[in-house]
N, C-alpha and C positions, 0 to 999 in steps of 0.2 A: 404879540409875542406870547409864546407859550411857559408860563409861569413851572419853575425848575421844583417839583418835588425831591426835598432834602433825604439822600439815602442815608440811613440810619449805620453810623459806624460801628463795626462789630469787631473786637481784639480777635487776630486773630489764632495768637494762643488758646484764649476761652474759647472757641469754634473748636478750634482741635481738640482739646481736651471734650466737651462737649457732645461729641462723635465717638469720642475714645471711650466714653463714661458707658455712654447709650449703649453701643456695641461690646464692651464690658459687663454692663447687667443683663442681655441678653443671653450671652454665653453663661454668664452662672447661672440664671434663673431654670436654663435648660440643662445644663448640665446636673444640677440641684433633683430636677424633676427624673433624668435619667436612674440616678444615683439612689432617689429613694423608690424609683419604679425596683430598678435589682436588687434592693433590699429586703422588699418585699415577697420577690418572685424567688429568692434565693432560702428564706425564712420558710414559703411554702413548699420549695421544693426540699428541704432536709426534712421537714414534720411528716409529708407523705415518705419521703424516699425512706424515715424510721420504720412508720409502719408497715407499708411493703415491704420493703427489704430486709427490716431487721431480724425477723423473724428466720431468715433463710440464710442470714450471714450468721446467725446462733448453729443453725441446723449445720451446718458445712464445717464449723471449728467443731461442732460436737463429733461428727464424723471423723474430721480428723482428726481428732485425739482415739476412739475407738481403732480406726486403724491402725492408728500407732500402736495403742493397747495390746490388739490383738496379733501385729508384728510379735511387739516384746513380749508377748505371752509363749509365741510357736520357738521362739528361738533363744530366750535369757540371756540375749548378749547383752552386756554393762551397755553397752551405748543403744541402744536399742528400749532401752528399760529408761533409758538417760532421756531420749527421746518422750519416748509415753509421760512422762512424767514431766518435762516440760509440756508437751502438748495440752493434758489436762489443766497443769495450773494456767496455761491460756485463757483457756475456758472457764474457770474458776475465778480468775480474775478478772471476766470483762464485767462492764458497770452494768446497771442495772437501767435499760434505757428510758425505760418508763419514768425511773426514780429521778433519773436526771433531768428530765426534760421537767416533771413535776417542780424541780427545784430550782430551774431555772425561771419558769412562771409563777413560783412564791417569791424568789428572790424582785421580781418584775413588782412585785405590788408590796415588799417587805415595806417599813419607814424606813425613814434613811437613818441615819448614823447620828449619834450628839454632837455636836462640834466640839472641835478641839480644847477651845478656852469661851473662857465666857466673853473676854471683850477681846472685840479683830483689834490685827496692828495698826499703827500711825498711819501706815502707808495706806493701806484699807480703810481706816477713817476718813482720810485725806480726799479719797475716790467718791465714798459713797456720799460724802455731806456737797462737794462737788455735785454728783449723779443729778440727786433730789434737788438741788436748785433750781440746777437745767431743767428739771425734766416734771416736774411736780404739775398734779393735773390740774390743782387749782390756776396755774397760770396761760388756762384758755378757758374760753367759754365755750366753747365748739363740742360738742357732746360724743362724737365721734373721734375726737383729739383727747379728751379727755380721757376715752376708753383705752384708747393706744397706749396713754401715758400711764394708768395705773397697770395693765398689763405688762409693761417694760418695767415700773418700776417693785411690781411682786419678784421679778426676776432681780433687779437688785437688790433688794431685801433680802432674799435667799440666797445670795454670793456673799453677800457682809456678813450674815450669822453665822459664816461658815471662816471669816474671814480669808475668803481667796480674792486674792490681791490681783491676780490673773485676769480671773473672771470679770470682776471690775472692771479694770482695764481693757476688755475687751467689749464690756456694755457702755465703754466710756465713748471707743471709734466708735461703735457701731450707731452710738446716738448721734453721736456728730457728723455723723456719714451717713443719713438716713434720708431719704429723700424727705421726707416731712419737715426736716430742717434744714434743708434747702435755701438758702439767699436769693430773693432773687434775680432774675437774668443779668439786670443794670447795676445790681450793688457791687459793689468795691469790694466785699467776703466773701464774693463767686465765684471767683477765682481758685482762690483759697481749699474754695469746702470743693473743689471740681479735683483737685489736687490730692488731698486726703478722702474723698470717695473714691478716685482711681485705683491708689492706693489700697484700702480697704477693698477694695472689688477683688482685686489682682490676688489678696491672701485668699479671701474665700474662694477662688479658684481654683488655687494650689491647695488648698487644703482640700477641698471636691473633687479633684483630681485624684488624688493623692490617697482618700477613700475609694474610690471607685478600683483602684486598682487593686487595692488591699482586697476590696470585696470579691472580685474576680479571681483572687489568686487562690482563696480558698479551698478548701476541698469542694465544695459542695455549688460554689463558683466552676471551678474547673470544670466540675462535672454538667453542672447547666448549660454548661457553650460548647457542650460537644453536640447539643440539639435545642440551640436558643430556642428554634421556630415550633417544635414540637415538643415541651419537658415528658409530658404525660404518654406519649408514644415512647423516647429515651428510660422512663422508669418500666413499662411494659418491658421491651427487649430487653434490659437488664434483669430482670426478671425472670424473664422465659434464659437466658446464660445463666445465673445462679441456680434454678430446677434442674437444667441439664448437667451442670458441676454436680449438683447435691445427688443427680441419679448414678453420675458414674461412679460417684462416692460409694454411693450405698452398693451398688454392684459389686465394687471394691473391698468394699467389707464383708460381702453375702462369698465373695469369691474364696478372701482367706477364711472364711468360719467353714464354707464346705471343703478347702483343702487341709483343714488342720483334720478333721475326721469324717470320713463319710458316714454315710444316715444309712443306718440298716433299712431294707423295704418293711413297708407293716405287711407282717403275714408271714415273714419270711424266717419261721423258727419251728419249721418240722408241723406246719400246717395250724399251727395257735398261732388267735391275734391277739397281737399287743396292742397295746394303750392308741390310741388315735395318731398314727404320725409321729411320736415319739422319737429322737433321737441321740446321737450324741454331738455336742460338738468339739469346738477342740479344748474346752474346759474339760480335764478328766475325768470322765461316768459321769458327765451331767444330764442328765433327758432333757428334752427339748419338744417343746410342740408347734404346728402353726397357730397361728393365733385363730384360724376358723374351727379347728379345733377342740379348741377349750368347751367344755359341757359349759350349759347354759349357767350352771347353779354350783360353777367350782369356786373356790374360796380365792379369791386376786388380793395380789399383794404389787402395790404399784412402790417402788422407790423411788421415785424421779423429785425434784426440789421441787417447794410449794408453789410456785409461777407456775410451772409445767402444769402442774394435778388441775391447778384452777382452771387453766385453757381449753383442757379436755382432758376426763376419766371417764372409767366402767362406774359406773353408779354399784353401789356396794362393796368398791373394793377396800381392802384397806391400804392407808396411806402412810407410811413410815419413811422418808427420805435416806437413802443407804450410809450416809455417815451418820445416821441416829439410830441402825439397827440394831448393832449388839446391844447398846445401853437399853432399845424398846425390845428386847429379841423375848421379853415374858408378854406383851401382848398379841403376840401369832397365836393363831389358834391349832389346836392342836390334831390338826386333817392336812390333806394334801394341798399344797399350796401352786398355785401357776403365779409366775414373778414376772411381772411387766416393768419396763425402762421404756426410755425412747426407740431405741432400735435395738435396744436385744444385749448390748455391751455390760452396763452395769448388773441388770438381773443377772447376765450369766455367772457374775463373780460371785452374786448374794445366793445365786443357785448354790452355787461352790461351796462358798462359806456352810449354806443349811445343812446340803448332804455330808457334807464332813463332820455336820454336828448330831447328825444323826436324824433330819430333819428329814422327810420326803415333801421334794421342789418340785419344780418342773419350771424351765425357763421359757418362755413365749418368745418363739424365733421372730425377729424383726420386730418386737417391740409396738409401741402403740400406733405408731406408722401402719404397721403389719393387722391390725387389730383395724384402725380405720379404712386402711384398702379392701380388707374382707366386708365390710360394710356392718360389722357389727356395732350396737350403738354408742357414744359416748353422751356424756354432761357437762356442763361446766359447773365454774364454783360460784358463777354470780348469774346466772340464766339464761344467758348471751347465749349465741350459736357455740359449738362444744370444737374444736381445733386441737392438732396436735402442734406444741410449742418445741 
């Protein structure tokens, strides 16, 4: 007779929990892996989608405020002027994206904060001198046990000093739900630690979950899942729509500036020519030039705020931002001046201002846009290739 090998009895509660565990740290370990994959991909796609795009979401509120402008200038209706002038402070008011992002990557590396008190509470006491019993690495000899235990417990060191009670508490599960402390298969506490890992499995879950969808719901989320498979093609087209916005813009605006006044032809005064291109527009006896125009050696006057000037200027123009004019208006020099802006809006008013002061201006139609399509040269403020902002 054939001698009966004895099958090993297995609870089978513990079996099922067992299965339940296993298939529970798979789902979070993969979902975990999901979560900080789109963290990533969503973090790259805002820092590109700034510098692409930012630039052109600036250029399109600048336009639309100038259109407004140049509405509320043809026609001084209260709401119309109401308009312009909310429009500008739009633009006036958005942040400075560079600055931000700067401060958000010092905030990333500031020190952290002092804590509240010098000594945590009872409850906090209570945790941490608990914690360090369990967990102290002098209580293996295993050199890779060891490492795990002082890394876990720099983590509780830094939750105690802070005294969060929470925190604790939550490196309390996590140690006792760790697989490394684990019972094992046959002890009587396996049960137990299968129960309270499940447990613990099940929060970090929800809470993984729970992030994921926060992170999708973002702007910058939203935007990434209209083209998961391709972002970088998604920021091209977005691109090439914001150019075509910004051109019908500026069309928009080149439309109402030549219906507020038409432009004499050059020649066209009893056979004497005038000034290169010269004209008026619908600022009252302003002259106006193209920007190809301008003699090589005319005296520029750029007003646009200091970001602008640095991104790209005429190399010897001067630089006075238009809300520091009048206060700068004894450094112009004393010759004809051509007034460059972005697109032509601000010079025309600073035109304005000069000829009423008795100044002779000349406003640069389309502005440094107009000036870089003629292919005349610019600089920047730091050596970089030279762009209009």
């Amino acid at each position: 007779m054939t001698a009966q090998i004895p099958v090993r009895w297995t609870d089978p509660e513990q079996q099922e929990l067992e299965e339940r565990v296993a298939a529970s740290e798979l789902a979070w370990l993969t979902m975990d892996v999901d979560v900080q994959t789109l963290r990533v991909e969503i973090d790259n796609f805002a820092l590109i989608h700034h510098q692409l795009l930012g630039p052109l979401y600036a250029r399109l509120d600048e336009l639309d405020a100038l259109i407004a402008e140049t509405v509320a200038a043809r026609t001084g209706h209260p709401e119309d002027l109401r308009q312009a002038a909310e429009a500008r402070r739009r633009v006036d008011e958005l942040p400075d994206l560079d600055a931000l992002f700067d401060s958000v990557q010092e905030q990333e590396v500031a020190p952290p904060a002092a804590p509240a008190r010098v000594r945590p509470g009872r409850e906090a006491q209570r945790i941490y001198r608990d914690l360090v019993r369990r967990a102290h690495p002098d209580l293996t000899t295993d050199p890779a046990e060891q490492e795990r235990r002082a890394v876990f417990l720099a983590r509780v060191n830094e939750a105690y000093a802070y005294g969060d009670s929470a925190a604790l508490e939550g490196l309390a599960a996590e140690w006792s739900t760790a697989p490394e402390a684990a019972p094992a298969p046959d002890s009587p506490d396996r049960l137990g630690w299968l129960r309270r890992r499940l447990e613990w499995l099940n929060a970090k879950i929800t809470a993984t979950a729970t992030e994921q969808v926060r992170l999708e719901n973002t702007a910058m989320g939203q935007l990434l899942a209209l083209a998961p498979q391709d972002p970088d093609g998604l920021l091209e087209e977005l691109a090439e729509q914001l150019l075509a916005k910004a051109a019908a813009q500026q069309a928009e605006l080149e439309r109402l500036l030549g219906a507020a006044g038409a432009r004499p032809p050059v020649g066209d005064n009893g056979g004497a020519e005038t000034e290169p291109q010269e004209s008026q527009t619908m600022f009252a006896q302003i002259p106006t030039t193209d920007a190809a125009s301008v003699p090589a050696d005319a005296a520029l006057l750029d007003v646009r705020e200091q970001d602008e000037w640095d991104a790209g200027h005429v190399d010897g123009a001067l630089h006075i931002p238009m809300g520091q004019l009048v206060a700068r208006i004894g450094e112009l020099p004393d010759e004809k001046l051509y007034v460059l802006c972005r697109v032509g809006g601000r010079s025309a008013q600073v035109v304005q201002y000069l000829v009423q002061n008795g100044r002779d201006a000349v406003n640069v139609d389309g502005g440094m846009y107009a000036w870089e399509g003629a292919g005349r040269p610019m600089v920047s403020g730091g050596g970089q290739d030279a762009y209009v902002l």
